[in-house]
C-alpha positions in Angstrom: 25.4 -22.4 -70.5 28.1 -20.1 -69.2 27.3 -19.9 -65.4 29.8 -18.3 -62.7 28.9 -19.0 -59.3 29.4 -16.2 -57.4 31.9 -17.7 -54.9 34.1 -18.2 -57.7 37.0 -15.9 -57.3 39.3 -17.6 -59.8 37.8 -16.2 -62.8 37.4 -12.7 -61.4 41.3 -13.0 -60.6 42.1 -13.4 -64.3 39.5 -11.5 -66.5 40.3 -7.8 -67.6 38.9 -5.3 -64.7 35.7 -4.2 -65.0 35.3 -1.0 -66.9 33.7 2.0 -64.4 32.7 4.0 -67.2 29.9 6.4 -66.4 29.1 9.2 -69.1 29.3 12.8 -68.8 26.4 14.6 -67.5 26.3 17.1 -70.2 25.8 14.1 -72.5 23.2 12.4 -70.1 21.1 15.7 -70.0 20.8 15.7 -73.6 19.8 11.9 -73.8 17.6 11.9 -71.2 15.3 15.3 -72.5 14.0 13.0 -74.9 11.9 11.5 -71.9 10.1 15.6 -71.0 8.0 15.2 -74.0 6.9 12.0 -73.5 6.1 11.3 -69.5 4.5 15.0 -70.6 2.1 13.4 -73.5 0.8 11.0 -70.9 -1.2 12.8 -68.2 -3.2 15.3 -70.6 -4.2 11.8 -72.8 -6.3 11.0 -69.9 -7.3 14.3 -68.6 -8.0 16.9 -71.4 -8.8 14.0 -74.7 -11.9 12.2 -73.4 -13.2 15.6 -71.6 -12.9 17.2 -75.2 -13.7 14.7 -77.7 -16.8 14.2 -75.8 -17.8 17.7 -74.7 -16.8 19.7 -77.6 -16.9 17.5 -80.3 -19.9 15.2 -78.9 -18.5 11.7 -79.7 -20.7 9.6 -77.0 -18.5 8.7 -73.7 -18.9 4.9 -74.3 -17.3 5.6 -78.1 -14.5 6.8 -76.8 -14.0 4.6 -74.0 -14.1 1.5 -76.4 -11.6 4.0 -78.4 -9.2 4.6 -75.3 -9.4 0.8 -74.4 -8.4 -0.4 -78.0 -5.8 1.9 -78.1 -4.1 0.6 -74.5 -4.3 -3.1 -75.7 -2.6 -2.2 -78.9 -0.1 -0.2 -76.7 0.6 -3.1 -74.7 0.5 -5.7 -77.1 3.4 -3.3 -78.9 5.7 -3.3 -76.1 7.0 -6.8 -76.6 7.3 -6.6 -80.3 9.1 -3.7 -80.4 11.5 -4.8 -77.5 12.2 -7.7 -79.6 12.8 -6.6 -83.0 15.1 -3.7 -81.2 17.1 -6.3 -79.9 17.5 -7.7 -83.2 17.8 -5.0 -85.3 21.8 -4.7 -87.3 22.2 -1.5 -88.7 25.0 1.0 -89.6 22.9 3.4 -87.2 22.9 1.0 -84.2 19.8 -1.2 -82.6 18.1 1.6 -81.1 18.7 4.4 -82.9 16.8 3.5 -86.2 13.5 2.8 -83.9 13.6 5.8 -81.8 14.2 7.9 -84.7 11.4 6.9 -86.8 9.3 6.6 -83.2 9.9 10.1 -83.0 8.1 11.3 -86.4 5.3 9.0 -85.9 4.8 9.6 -82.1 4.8 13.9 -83.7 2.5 13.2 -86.4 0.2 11.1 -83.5 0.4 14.2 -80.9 -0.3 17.0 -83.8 -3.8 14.5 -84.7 -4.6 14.0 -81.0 -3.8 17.5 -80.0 -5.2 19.9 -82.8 -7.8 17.9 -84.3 -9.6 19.8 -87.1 -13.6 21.2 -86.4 -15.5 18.3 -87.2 -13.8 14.3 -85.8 -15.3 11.2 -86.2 -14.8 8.2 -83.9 -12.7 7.1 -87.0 -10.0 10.0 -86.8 -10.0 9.9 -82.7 -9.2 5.6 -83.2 -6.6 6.5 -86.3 -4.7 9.2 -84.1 -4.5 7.5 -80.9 -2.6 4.3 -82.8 -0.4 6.2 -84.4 0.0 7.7 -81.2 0.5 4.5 -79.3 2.9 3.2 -81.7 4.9 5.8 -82.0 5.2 6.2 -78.0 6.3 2.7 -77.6 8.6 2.6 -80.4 10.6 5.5 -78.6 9.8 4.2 -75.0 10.7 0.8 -75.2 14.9 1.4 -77.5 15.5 4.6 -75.3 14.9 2.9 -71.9 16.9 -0.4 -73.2 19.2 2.5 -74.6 20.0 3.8 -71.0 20.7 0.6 -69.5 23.4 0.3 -72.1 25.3 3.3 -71.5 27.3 2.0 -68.8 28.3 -1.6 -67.7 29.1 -0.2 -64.3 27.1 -1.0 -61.8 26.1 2.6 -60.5 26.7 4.1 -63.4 23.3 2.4 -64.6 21.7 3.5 -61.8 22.9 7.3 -62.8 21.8 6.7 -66.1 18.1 6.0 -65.4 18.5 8.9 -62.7 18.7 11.3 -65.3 15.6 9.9 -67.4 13.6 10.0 -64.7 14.8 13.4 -63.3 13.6 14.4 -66.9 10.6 12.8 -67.0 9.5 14.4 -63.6 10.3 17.7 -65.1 7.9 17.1 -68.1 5.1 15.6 -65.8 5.7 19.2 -63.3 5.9 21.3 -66.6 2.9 19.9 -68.0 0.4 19.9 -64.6 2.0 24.1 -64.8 0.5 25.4 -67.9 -2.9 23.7 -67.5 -3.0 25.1 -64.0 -2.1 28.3 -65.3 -4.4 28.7 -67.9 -7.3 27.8 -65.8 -6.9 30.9 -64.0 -7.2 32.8 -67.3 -9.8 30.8 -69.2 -10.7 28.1 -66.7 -13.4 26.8 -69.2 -11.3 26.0 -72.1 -10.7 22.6 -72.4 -10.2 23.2 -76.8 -6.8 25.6 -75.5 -5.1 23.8 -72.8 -5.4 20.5 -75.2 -3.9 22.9 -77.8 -1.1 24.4 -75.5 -0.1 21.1 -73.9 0.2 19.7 -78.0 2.2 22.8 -78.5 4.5 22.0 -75.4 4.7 18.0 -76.8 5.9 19.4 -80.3 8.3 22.2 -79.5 10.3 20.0 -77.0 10.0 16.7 -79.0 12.3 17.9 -82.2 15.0 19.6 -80.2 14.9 16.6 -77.7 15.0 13.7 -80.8 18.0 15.4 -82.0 19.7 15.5 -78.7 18.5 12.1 -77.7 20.0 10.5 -81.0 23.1 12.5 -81.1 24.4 12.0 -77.5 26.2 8.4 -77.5 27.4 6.0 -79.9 25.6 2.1 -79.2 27.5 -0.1 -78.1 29.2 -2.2 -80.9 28.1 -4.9 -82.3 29.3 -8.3 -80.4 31.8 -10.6 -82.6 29.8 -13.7 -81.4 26.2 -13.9 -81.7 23.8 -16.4 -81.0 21.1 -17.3 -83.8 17.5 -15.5 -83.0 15.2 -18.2 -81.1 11.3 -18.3 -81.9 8.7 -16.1 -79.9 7.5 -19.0 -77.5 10.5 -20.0 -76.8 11.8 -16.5 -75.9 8.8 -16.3 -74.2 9.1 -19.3 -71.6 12.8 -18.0 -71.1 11.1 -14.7 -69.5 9.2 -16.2 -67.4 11.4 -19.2 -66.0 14.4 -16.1 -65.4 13.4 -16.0 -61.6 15.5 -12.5 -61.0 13.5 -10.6 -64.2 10.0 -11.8 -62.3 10.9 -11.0 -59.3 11.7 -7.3 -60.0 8.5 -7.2 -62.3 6.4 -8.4 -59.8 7.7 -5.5 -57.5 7.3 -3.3 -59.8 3.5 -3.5 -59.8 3.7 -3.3 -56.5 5.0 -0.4 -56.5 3.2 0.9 -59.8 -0.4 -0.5 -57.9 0.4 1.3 -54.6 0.9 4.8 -56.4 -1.7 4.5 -58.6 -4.1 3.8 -55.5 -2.9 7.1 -54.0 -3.4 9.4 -57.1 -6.6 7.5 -57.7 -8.2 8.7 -54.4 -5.6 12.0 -53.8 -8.8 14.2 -55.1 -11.7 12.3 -53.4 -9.6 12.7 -50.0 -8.8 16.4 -50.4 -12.6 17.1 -51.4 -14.8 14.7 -49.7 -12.9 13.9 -46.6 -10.8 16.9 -46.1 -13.5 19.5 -47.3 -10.4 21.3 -49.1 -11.1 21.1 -52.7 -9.0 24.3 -53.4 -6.0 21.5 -53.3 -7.3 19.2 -55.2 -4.9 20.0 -58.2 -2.5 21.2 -55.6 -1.6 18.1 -53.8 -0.7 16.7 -57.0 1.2 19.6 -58.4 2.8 20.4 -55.1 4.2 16.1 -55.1 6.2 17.1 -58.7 7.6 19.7 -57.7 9.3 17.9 -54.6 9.8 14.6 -57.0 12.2 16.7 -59.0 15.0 16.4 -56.5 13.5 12.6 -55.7 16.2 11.1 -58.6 19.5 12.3 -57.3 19.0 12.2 -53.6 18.2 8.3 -54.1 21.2 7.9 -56.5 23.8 9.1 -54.0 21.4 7.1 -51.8 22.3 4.1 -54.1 25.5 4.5 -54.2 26.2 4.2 -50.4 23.9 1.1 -50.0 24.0 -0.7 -53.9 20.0 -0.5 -55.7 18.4 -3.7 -53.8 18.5 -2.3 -49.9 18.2 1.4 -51.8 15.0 0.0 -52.8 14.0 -1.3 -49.9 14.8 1.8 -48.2 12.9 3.5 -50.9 9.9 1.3 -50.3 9.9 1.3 -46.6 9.7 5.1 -46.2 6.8 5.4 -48.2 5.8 2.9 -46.3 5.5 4.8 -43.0 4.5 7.9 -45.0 1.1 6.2 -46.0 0.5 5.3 -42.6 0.8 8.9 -41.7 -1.7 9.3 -43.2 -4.3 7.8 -40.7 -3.3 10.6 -38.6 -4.9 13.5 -41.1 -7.7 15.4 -39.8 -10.4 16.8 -41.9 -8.5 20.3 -42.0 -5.6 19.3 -40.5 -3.6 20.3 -44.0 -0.8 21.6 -42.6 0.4 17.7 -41.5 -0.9 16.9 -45.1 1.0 19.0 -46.9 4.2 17.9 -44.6 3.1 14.5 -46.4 3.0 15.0 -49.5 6.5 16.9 -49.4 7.7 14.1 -47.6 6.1 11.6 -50.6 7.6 13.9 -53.6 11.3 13.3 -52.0 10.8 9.7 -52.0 8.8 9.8 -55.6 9.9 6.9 -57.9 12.8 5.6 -55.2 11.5 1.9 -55.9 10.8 2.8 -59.6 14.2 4.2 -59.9 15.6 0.9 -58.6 13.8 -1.7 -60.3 14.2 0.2 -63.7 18.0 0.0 -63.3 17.9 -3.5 -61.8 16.6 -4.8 -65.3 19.7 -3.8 -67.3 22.0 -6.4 -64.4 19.2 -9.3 -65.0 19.4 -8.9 -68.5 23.2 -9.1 -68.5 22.8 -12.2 -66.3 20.5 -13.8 -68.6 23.1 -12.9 -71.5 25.7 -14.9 -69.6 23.8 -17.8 -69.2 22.0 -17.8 -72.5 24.2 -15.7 -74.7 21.1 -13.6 -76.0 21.3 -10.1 -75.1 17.2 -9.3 -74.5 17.6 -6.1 -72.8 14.9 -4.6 -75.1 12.4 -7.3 -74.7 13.8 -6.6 -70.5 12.2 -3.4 -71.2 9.7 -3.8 -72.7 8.7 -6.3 -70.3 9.3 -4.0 -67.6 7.3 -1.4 -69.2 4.0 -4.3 -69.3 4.2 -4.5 -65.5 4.3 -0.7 -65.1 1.1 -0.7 -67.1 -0.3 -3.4 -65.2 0.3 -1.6 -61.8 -1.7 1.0 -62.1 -4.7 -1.1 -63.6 -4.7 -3.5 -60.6 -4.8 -0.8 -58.1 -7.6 1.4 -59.5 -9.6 -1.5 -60.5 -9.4 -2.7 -56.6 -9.5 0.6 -54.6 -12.1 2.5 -56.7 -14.7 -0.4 -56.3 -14.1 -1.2 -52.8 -14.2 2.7 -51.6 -17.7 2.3 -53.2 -18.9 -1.0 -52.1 -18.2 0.3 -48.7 -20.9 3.3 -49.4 -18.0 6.4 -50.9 -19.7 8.3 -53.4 -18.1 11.4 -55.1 -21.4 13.2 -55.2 -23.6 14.2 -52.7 -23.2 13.3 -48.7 -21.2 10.2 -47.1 -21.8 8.6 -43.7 -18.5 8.9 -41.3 -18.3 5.7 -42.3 -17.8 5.7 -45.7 -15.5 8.7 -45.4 -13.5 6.4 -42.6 -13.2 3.7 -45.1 -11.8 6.2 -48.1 -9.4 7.5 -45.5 -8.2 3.8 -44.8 -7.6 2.7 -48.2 -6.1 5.6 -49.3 -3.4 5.0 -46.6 -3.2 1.7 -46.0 -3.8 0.3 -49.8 -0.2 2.4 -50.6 1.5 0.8 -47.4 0.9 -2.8 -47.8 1.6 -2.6 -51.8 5.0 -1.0 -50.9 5.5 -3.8 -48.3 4.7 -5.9 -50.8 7.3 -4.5 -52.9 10.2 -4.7 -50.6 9.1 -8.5 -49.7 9.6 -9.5 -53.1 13.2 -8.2 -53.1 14.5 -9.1 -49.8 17.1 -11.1 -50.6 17.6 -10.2 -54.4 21.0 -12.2 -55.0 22.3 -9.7 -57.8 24.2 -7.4 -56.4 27.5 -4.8 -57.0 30.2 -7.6 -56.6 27.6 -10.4 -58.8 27.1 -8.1 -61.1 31.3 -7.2 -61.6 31.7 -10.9 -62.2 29.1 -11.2 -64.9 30.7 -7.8 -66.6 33.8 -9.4 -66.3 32.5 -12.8 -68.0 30.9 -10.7 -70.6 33.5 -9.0 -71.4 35.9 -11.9 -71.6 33.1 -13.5 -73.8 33.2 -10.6 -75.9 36.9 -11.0 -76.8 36.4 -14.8 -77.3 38.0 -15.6 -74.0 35.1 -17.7 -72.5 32.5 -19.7 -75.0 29.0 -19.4 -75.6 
């Protein structure tokens, strides 16, 4: 096992310099549209689908509820296999490419079922769509965020990469939240044509964003000296003994639980305990728009103070944005609105962070196990991200009520008191929580050059597997 401590300057003295090559940004802008169709497939799955299926097609609510949670556990159960077979996939195309590709047409043909379905569905057709829309999603998700950490071996330059995926997928989510918006003040009743014009929006941008996507970069080449493929349990307990990879997944749903809390209750506290329900969709929208500009103030940000304190910055400011929160009034939005600009700015800060933090771990895991896993990383990654937003619904949205919140009808000071309280405080302490568990994360700029270096040197037979 090929470990170099990190005190060790003799090796960094004679290995090859580390390579500080960070792609155009012509090149990264096409790579990373790929991501506007599909953060932009995600939100109108859980907003327009069930409303339509069930209203204008009259599939019963529990139907497609056992529908919807079939669906997620195949989508979850996906994400590891997928990250797997990416990593060991040896084509003339490349490891990612061949998956993304063939993602693509079976995440369109998904989206087209989902999105247009025909004038008579049965639970059948809603089940068959949604896996191949599932499937499809995770096959592109899963290569293309292993992709991006592969760009660059720099340090920053990863960071950059995942800057411009998320940049892009904030643009989807904000273009997406638009036209519904839109179209409600047109035909504010017609669920059948926003689910059509969002659909529309998922297909146009999806072909000319495949093509970009797969025609930006080469892979990286295929390493001279690979290890033979280990079984799935022993891959498995590898994941979970690698103490970095759980410590930035168990942040991550920290972060993911802690933002998922806040959109949970962002409509019950405009309504109910601000008595505003004209910005009830506005609060949301009006967070995008400010998260656009959230990705590259926090690279630069990154680049000054390296990914684990950026995070921690990152985590700490939303931090003390929460707790602003307890200041709010019941029509006080003007502090409100101060808020939420405040909270689009540092939007995905700690995401950002962690997502490129995964590429270093699984580099360090390739030095000391000479396996390069970055998909299964991923697609790891990508399980906690899921799990996030489950644990922090599941908790807030029972407690709010055990404490006597109900959407309908009146609420007691009290139970209005309480909503206000967790919708602050649940966000503050899970971004504590976050920044706790990556306090003194040991992989930083100058670790990370070392292992580059050691790669590299491995690479070119210099050092043994």
């Amino acid at each position: 096992m090929a470990t170099i401590p990190a005190h060790d300057t003799r090796f960094r003295i004679a290995s090859p310099p580390i390579r500080a090559d960070e792609p155009p940004a012509w090149r990264l802008i096409g790579f990373a549209s790929l991501a506007i169709p599909i953060a932009g497939a995600g939100l109108p799955l859980i907003l327009f689908v069930p409303q339509l299926y069930a209203s204008h097609y009259g599939l019963p609510l529990a139907t497609i509820g056992l529908i919807f949670f079939l669906g997620r556990f195949w989508d979850v159960a996906a994400d590891p296999i997928v990250g797997v077979l990416s990593d060991r996939t040896r084509s003339r195309f490349g490891r990612r490419r061949p998956w993304i590709a063939a993602g693509g047409l079976i995440f369109g043909l998904g989206s087209a079922l989902l999105f247009f379905p025909p004038a008579t569905v049965a639970p059948l057709y809603l089940a068959a769509a949604l896996f191949l829309f599932y499937a499809g999603w995770t096959m592109i998700e899963v290569p293309f965020s292993a992709w991006a950490g592969e760009l660059s071996g720099a340090y920053h330059g990863r960071t950059r990469s995942v800057t411009f995926q998320q940049t892009a997928q904030a643009a989807g989510l904000l273009l997406v939240l638009i036209l519904p918006t839109l179209l409600e003040q047109i035909r504010p009743a017609d669920i059948a044509l926003k689910l059509h014009v969002v659909g529309g929006f998922i297909l146009l941008t999806l072909a000319p964003a495949l093509v970009l996507s797969l025609t930006a970069f080469r892979e990286p080449p295929r390493p001279a000296f690979e290890p033979r493929p280990e079984g799935f349990l022993r891959t498995a307990s590898l994941i979970l003994r690698d103490r970095l990879l759980v410590r930035v997944l168990a942040s991550d749903v920290a972060v993911t639980a802690g933002q998922s809390i806040r959109a949970g209750l962002i409509t019950f506290f405009a309504v109910n305990y601000m008595g505003q329900p004209g910005w009830a969709s506005g609060l949301y929208l009006f967070q995008f728009v400010f998260g656009i500009f959230a990705g590259p103030i926090w690279l630069q940000i990154g680049r000054r103070l390296g990914k684990r304190e950026t995070a921690i910055a990152g985590e700490l400011a939303q931090v003390a944005i929460n707790l602003g929160l307890l200041f709010v009034v019941p029509g006080g939005i003007g502090l409100l609105l101060a808020l939420t600009i405040a909270q689009g700015l540092a939007q995905g800060s700690g995401n950002l962070m962690l997502r490129a933090m995964v590429a270093d771990v699984a580099d360090h895991h390739e030095l000391e196990t000479g396996h390069n896993r970055t998909g299964l990383f991923f697609s790891v990654f990508s399980l906690a991200t899921k799990a996030g937003p489950a644990i922090g619904i599941g908790i807030a949205l029972p407690f709010v009520a055990w404490m006597g919140f109900s959407p309908k009808g009146t609420n007691t000071p009290a139970a209005l008191e309480t909503l206000k309280l967790v919708f602050a405080l649940g966000p503050a302490l899970a971004h504590i929580l976050s920044a706790a568990l990556i306090w003194r994360f040991p992989l930083d700029a100058q670790r990370h050059a070392t292992i580059r270096r050691a790669l590299d040197a491995r690479a070119a037979g210099q050092l043994p597997l």
